[in-house]
Each structure stands twice: as C-alpha cells, then as structure tokens.
N, C-alpha and C positions, 0 to 999 in steps of 0.2 A: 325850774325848767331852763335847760341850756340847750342854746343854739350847736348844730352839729353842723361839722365842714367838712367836704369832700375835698382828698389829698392821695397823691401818685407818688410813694414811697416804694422803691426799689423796686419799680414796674408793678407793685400790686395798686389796688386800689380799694380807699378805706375812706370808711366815714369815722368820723376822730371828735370826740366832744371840742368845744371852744377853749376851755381852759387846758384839755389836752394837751391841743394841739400848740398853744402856749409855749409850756412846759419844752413838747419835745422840740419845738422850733429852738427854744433857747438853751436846749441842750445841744445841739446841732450844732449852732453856731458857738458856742463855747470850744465846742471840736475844732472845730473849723478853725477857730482864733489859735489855739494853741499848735495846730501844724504851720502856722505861719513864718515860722522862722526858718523852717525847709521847706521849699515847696516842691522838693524829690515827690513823687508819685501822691501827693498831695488831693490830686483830684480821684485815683483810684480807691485810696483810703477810702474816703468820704464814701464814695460809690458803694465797697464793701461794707460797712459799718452802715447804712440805709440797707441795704440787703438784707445783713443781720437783723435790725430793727426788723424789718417787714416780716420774714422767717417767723420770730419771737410773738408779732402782731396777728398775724395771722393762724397761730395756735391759740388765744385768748378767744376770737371770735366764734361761736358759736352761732347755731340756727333762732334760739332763744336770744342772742344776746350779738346785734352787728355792728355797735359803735363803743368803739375804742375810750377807756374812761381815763380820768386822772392817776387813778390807782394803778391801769396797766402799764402807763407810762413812765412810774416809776420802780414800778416790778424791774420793767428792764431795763431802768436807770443802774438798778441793784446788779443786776446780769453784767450787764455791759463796763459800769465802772464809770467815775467821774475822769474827765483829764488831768485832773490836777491830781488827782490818787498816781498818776505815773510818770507827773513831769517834774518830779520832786525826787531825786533820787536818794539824795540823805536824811528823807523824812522817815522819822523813827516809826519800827515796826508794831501799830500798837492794837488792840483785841479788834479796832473795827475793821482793820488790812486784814485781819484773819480772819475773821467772819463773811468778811466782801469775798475773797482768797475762795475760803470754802465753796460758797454760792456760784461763782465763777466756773468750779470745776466743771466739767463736762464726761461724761462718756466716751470713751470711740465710740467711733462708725464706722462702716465697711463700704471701701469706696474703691473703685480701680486707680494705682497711678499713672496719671496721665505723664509726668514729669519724668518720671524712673520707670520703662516700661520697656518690654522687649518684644512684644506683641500687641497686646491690650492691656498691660499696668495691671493683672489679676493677681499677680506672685508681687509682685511689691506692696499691692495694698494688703493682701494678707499679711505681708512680714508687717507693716507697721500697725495690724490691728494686732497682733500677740507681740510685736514689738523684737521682732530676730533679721536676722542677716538675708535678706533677698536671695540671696545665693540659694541657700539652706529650703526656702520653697521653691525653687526651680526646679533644686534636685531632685526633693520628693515626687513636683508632678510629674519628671521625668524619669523616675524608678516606678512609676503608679504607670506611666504611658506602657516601659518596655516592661512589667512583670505579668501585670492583669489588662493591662491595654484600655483600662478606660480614664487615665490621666488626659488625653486629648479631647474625653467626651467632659469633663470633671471641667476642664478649663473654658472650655467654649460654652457651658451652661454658666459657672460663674460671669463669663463674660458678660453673656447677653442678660444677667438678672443683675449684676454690679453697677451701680450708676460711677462715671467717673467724676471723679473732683478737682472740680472746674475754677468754682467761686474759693476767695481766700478761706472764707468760715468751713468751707465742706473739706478744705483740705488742712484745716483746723482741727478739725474732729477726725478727721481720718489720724492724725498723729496725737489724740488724746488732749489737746491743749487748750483752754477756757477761750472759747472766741470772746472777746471784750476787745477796746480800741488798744488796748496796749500791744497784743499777740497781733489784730490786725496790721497795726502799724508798722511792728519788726516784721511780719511776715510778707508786705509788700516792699519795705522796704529791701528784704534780702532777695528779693526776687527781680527789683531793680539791680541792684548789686550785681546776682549773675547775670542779669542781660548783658550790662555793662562789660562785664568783665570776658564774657563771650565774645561780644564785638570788637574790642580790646585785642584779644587773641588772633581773632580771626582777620584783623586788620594788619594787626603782626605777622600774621603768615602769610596774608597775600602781600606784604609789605616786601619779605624773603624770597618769595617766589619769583618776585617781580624784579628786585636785584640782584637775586642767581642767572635768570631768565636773559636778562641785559647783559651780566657778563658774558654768559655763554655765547650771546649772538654776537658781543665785540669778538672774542673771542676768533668764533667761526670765520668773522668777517675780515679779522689781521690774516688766518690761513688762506683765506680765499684770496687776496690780494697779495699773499705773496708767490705763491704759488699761480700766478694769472697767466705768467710769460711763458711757462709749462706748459700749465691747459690749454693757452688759447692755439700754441702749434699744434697739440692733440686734437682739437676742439676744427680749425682751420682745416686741417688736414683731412678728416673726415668729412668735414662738409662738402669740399670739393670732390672727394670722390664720389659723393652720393649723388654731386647736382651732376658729374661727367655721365655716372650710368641713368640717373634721367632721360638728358640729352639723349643718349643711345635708342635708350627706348623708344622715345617720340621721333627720333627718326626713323626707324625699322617699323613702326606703326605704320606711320606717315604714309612708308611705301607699299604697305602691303596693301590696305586701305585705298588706295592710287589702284594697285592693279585690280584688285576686285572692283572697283566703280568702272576702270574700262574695259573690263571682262564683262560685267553686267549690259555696259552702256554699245559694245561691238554686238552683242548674244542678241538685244532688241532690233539694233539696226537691220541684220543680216536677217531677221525673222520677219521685218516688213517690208525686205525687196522680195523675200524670195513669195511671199502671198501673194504683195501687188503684182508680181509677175508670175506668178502659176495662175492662179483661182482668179484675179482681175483681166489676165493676159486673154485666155482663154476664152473668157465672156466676150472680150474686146473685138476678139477673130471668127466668134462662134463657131470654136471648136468642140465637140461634142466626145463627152469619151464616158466608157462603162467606168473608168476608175474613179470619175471626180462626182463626188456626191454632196449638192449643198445642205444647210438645215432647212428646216420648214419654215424660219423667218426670212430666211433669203428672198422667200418667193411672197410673202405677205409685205415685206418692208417695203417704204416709198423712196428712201437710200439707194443710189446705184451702188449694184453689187461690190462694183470696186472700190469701194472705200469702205463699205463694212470689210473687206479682208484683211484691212491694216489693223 
C-alpha cells in the first residue's frame, strides 16, 4: 500500500502515487538543472513541458483508474525524452536514440494558425497539416468562394470547429513534430528570437522616424527663420489693416446704437407728457368729453388717475 499525493500540474489536478510523484519531481528538476546555463525563456519551457506532462497524464486516467502510478511516469519519461538524450550533441547515434526517436514521433493535428493568419489562421493551418504553401489554400478557398460561392461558408465553419494553437505542444503537432523537451525548447526559444528581433526592428524604425522627423523640423525651422524679415512685413501689414477696419466697425456701431437709445429714450419721454397732459390734464379741470374713454380699472383703482396715465 502507497501513500497518494495531491499535485497541480499544468493547471490540472492529480492524485500521483508517492513514488510517482518521486520520480516526476526529479525528472523536473533534472530539466530544470539543465536549462540553467540560459535562462532565455527558461521559465516558459518548464511551463510548457508540465503542460505537456499534464496532456500525457491526463489520457492515462481513467474512471476505473484516478491515481497516476510509477509506470505512467515513465511511459512519459519514454514520450518526452531525458535531457541529457539532447544536451550532448556529439553523442553517437545509437538503436536506443532511434527507438526513443521512433516513440517520440507524433501525428499532426489540425489547428488554426494564430501566428500566420490573415483572418482566423484556417488556411495556414491547413497548409501545415498537408504540409504546402499557405498561398496555394487561400487560392483554393478563394476559387471555391467566387465559382460555387460556398468557400466563405467552408471557412467560417472550419473556423468556428478549429481550436487554435496556443500552447507550444499544440503548435507542435499542428507542424507534425514530436513534442518532447528538445522541440519545446527550440520552439520557444525561436519564438523569443522573433519577439526579439521584432522589437529590434521596430525600435529601428521608430529610431528613423524620429531622425528623419528631427531633420525635417530643423529643417522647416532654418526656412522659417530666414525668411522671418519677409513675413513678419506681410504678417505686420495685414494685421494692421484688419485691427483699422475693426476700429471702423466699433465706431459706426457705437453711433448707431447712440441714436437708436435716444430715439427710443425721446419716443418715451414725449409719450408721458403728452398723457400726463391729456388724460391727467383733463381729470385735473374736470373737463368732460364724448372722446376720452377711460378703462374699467381707472374707476375701481385707489391710484389718482394721473399717474396711472404715465
């Protein structure tokens, strides 16, 4: 009877016999030890290579059968490959490299690439599952889109049933190639490589941009300063005409504005002498006439009539 230990491998989770778990601990760390003299993408390795494990792990387990035994973990000792099988490069090629070699190989699989894609990665992953020129299935879904018209329906269902390939191992197998730590390792490592050499690039062109951009503004800036004593008469010259017909304006404002206030302010004045002296006059002498008619508040208000006329 052996003790069984619960363990969080590549985000799954597994119950792993004691001596297992042993085993894969110090195969791990054997890994581990040997990427130490780079530690380039070092930790993403490991990341993928426990992924892989877990993948490999978790097709072992069955409903009969949920803890991980000795045996499995050297099944995919077998699969995976020792490190020292690939940190030796001049070690002669002998029946047990080619039997590991064999076991190693894998299948494709049919994955979108996310990497080389021009919509959804469906025509690239097709080209590397039969192994042809990307170009060459574009064409096709695009002779299938305008002949019979269902190349657009053809790609949107591969779309949506295509998982894309994310993880190192999935994009492993989409290009045919034994996931083990050696393929992992060149394969993140060249994917550092292009980041690198991306940024690289892309640091060089804004590098250009940024010294084209600087000439050109000294540049602009010698014309603009020689040429000062020019524009600024041009420049001078226009300003004062525009602030003189200002000026004009706010004055001809000014006065029309003036006359209409003592048009308005004479039009009041003359309108409450000539009341207080008709309609107030009138009451004052109680003179009586058929023409002058007051309102009906005239006669209810407690106001003398002559100053409601104002």
């Amino acid at each position: 009877m052996n003790k069984t230990i619960n363990i969080n491998l590549g985000g799954f989770f597994f119950h792993i016999d004691e001596i297992a778990y042993q085993k894969l601990r110090k195969y791990l760390t054997s890994i581990s030890k040997s990427l130490s003299d780079d530690s380039q993408g070092k930790n993403e390795i490991i990341a993928d290579i426990e992924a892989r494990i877990s993948e490999l792990l978790s097709e072992k387990i069955t409903d009969s059968r949920q803890v991980v035994s000795e045996s499995d973990i050297e099944d995919i000792i077998v699969i995976m490959g020792q490190p020292e099988d690939y940190s030796d490069a001049d070690e002669p090629y002998s029946e047990n490299n080619f039997s590991q070699s064999k076991n190693n190989i894998s299948g494709k699989k049919l994955f979108r690439d996310g990497d080389d894609k021009f919509l959804g990665g469906v025509a690239s992953g097709i080209a590397h599952y039969f192994a042809v020129d990307t170009i060459w299935i574009r064409l096709g879904l695009l002779a299938l889109f305008f002949s019979a018209g269902f190349g657009i329906l053809i790609y949107i269902i591969l779309w949506i049933l295509l998982p894309e390939a994310r993880t190192t191992a999935e994009k492993l197998q989409m290009e045919g190639e034994a996931v083990n730590i050696d393929n992992i390792e060149k394969k993140i490592r060249e994917e550092f490589s292009n980041v690198s050499e991306s940024v690289k690039n892309a640091a060089n062109h804004a590098s250009e941009k940024i010294k084209d951009g600087a000439n050109e503004f000294s540049e602009k800036l010698d014309q603009t300063f020689s040429g000062k004593n020019k524009k600024n008469k041009g420049i001078q010259g226009f300003i004062y005409t525009i602030k003189k017909i200002v000026q004009i304006l706010f004055k001809v404002l000014r006065k029309f504005f003036a006359v209409i206030l003592i048009f308005l302010a004479a039009t009041v004045i003359l309108s409450l002498i000539i009341g207080g002296f008709s309609i107030g006059s009138f009451e004052f002498l109680n003179i009586e006439s058929n023409f002058i008619h007051y309102p009906d508040f005239f006669f209810a208000a407690t106001i003398p009539r002559w100053i409601l006329t104002l």
